[in-house]
C-alpha positions in Angstrom: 0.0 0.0 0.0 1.0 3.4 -1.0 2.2 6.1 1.8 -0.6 8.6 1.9 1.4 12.2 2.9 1.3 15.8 2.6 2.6 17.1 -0.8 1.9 20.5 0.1 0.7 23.0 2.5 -0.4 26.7 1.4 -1.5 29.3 4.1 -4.4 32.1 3.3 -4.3 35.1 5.7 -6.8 36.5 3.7 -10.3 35.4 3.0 -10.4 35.0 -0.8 -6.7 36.4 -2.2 -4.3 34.3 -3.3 -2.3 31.5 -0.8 1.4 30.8 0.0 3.1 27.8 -0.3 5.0 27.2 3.8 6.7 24.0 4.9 4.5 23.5 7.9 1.6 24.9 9.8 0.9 25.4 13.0 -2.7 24.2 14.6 -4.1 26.0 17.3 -7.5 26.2 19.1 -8.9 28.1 15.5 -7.1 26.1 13.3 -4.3 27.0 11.4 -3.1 30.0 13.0 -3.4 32.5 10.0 -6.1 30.8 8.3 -8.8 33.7 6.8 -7.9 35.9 9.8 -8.7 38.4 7.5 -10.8 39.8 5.3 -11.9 42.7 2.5 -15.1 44.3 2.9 -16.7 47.3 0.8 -18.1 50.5 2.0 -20.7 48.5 3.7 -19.0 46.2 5.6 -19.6 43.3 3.5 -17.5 40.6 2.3 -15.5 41.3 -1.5 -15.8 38.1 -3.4 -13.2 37.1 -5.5 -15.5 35.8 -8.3 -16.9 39.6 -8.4 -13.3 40.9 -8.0 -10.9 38.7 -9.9 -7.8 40.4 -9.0 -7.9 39.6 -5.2 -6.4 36.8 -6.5 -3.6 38.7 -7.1 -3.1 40.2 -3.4 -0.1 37.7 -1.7 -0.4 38.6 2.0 2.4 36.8 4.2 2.6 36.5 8.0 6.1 37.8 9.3 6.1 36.8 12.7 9.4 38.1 13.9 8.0 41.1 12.9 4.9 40.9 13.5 3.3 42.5 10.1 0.9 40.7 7.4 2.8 42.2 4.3 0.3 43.2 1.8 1.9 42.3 -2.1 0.3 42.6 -5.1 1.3 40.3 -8.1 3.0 42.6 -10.5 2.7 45.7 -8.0 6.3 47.5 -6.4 4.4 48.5 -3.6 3.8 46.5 -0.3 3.2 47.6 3.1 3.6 46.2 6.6 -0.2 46.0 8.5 0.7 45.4 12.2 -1.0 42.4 13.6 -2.8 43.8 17.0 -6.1 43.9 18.3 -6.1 47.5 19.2 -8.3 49.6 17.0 -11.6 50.5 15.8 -14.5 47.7 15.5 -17.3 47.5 13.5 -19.6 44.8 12.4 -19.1 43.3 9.0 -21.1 40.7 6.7 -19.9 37.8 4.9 -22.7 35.9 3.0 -25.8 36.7 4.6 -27.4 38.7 7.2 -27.1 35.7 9.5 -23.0 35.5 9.4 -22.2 39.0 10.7 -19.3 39.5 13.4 -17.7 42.2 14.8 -14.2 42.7 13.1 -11.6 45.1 13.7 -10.9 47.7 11.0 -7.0 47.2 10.6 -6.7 51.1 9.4 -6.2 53.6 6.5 -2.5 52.2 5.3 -4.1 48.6 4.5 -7.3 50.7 2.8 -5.1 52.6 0.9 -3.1 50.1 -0.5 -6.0 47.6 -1.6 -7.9 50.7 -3.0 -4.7 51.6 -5.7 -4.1 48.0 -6.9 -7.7 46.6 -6.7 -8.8 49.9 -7.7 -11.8 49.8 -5.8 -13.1 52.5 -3.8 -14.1 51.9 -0.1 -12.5 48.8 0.5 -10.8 47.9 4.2 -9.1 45.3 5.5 -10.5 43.8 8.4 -9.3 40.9 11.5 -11.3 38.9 13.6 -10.0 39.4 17.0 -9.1 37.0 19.6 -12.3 37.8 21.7 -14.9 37.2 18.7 -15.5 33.9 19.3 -17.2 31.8 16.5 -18.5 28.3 16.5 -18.6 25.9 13.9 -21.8 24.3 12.9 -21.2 21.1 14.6 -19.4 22.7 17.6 -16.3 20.8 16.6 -14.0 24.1 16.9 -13.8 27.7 16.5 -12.6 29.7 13.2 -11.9 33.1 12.2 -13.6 34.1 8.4 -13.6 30.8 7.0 -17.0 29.6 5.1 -17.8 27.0 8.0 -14.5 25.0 8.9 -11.4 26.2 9.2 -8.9 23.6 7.0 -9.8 22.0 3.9 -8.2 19.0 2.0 -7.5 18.6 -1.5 -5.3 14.9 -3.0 -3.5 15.2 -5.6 -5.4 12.0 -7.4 -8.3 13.5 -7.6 -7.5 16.6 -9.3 -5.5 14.5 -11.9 -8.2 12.1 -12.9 -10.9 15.9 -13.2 -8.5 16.9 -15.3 -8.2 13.8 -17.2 -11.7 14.3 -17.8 -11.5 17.7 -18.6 -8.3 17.4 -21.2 -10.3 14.5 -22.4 -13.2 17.2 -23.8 -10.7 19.2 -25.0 -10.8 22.0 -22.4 -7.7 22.9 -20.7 -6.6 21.6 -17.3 -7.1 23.6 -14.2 -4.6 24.4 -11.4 -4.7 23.0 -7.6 -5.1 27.0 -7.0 -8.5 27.2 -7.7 -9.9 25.2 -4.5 -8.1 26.6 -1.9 -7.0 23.9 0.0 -4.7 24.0 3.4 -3.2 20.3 2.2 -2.5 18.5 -0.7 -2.3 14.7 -0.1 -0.4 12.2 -2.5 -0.3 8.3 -2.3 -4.3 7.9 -1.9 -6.3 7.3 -5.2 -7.8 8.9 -6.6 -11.6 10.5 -4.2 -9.7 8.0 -1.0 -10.7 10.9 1.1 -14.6 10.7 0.6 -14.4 7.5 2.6 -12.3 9.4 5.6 -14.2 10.1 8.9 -11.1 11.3 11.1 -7.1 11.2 10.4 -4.2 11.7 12.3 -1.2 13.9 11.2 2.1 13.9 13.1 -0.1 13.5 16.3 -2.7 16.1 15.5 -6.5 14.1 14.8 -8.4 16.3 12.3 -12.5 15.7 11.4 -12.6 15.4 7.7 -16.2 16.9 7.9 -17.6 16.9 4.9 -17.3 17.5 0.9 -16.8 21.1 -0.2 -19.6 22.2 -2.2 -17.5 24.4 -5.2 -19.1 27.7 -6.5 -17.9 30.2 -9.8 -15.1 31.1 -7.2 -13.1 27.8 -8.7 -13.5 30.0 -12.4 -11.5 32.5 -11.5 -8.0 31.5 -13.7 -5.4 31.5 -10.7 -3.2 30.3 -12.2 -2.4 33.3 -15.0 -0.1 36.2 -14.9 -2.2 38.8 -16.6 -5.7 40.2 -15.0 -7.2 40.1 -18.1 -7.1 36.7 -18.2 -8.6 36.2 -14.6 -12.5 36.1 -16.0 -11.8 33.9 -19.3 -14.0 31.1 -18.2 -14.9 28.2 -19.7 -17.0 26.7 -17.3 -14.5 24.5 -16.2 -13.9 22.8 -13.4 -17.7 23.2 -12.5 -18.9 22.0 -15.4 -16.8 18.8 -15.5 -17.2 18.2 -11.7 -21.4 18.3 -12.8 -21.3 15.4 -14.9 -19.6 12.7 -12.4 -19.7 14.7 -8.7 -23.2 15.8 -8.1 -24.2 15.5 -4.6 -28.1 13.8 -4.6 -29.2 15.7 -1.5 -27.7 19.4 -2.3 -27.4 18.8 -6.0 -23.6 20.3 -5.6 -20.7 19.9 -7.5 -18.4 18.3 -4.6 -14.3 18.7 -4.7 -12.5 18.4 -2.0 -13.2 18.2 2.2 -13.6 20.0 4.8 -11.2 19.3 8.2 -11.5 20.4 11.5 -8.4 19.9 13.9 -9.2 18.7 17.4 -7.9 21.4 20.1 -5.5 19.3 22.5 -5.1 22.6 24.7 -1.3 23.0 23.2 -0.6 24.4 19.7 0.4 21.6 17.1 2.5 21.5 13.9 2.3 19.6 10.6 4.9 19.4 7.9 5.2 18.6 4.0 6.2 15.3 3.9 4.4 14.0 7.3 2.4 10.9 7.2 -1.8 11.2 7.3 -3.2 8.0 8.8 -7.1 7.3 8.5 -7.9 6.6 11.8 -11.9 6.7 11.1 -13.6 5.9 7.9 -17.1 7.1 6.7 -19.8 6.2 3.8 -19.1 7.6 0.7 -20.8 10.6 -0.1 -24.3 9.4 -2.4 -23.9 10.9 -6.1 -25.9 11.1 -8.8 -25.2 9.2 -11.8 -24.1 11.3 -15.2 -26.0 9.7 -18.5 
């Protein structure tokens, strides 16, 4: 039997804009420890999609921890800034999908506006944080989260993505990048849709829930993966409309791709690593999908 083990971690400071590729990341009691900490909102307060406004993609922020600074970059852009990571600061209450998700965030100030207004080129847009005292639960009280959609780690495998993308070549559509889901982790050794059948695994000591399937929406058209901003909203339907013909959910009538994880808090911060084994510890019924014709 194969190893199963992480190819590759990314981390996303920022809800929606584009992820880094790090060596290992550290699990606390929300998660990964940077994971959608942030956000953009408009004038109102609510949440900027990337799907509305493709070049968020584009906006690299990185954690520094020594210095304590999320470094705002912008793909192509000479300009970056350091935002210093602190609670201190104004408050207000911002909206992410619905009137029903709406938190009290803390405006991280007119530097971090400043900057996302010249390279989005968007007026009224802020950068906000979810501070330590917010506390949110998940829907299944299995652990809190900052501005992630439910939970706060997703999964991706490697197999998977290679056999959508056999189907999608096969049509004679172009094959789409990992960068379009999202994911925390990347997984290699499994075959290929292993991980609708995991319940619970274990990483380097840390057990993580593997929830449920991520139901994927227009924000996997957005083209990643290019260099140019014109290119960002070239869609061709794809993955969506390849993931409709052989991963519909029956109940939700979803296009499924991927899972959702949530880490079990042990009360101390945990690491995993690229390269670290993932052992299936629980497994669960496959997810029930309608057949294509």
């Amino acid at each position: 039997m194969s190893r199963v083990e992480i190819s590759s971690l990314t981390e996303g400071p920022i809800k929606s804009c584009a992820r880094v590729d790090v060596e290992r990341i550290e699990i606390g009691e929300m998660g990964p420890k940077w994971s959608r900490r942030w956000m953009i909102v408009d004038s109102d307060g609510k949440f900027m999609l990337s799907d509305k406004h493709p070049k968020m993609v584009f906006v690299e922020p990185q954690v520094s921890e020594t210095d304590n600074v999320l470094v705002l970059k912008g793909r192509g852009y000479g300009h970056q800034v350091d935002i210093p990571i602190r609670d201190e600061g104004p408050r207000r209450i911002v909206e992410m999908f619905n009137s029903g998700m709406r938190y009290e965030a803390v405006d991280d100030g007119e530097e971090a506006a400043n900057w996302l207004g010249e390279y989005l080129n968007i007026d009224g847009a802020r950068l906000v944080h979810m501070p330590a005292d917010v506390i949110r639960h998940d829907g299944r009280g299995l652990a809190r989260f900052n501005f992630a959609d439910s939970w706060s780690m997703s999964l991706g495998n490697v197999a998977s993505l290679d056999e959508l993308n056999r189907r999608i070549v096969a049509i004679g559509r172009s094959p789409v990048s990992k960068e379009r889901f999202g994911h925390d982790m990347w997984i290699t050794g499994a075959g290929s849709f292993a991980e609708d059948l995991w319940g619970k695994i274990k990483v380097n000591g840390q057990v993580i829930v593997v929830v449920k399937p991520i139901e994927r929406c227009s924000r996997t058209l957005v083209k990643r993966e290019v260099e140019v901003a014109d290119e960002l909203l070239k869609k061709d339907k794809e993955p969506l409309a390849t993931l409709a013909t052989f991963r519909k959910d029956s109940q939700s009538v979803k296009t499924i791709f991927g899972q959702k994880l949530a880490p079990e808090w042990t009360g101390e911060p945990q690491e995993i690593h690229v390269g670290d084994k993932v052992e299936v510890v629980v497994y669960k019924a496959p997810p029930d999908l309608i057949s294509s014709k």
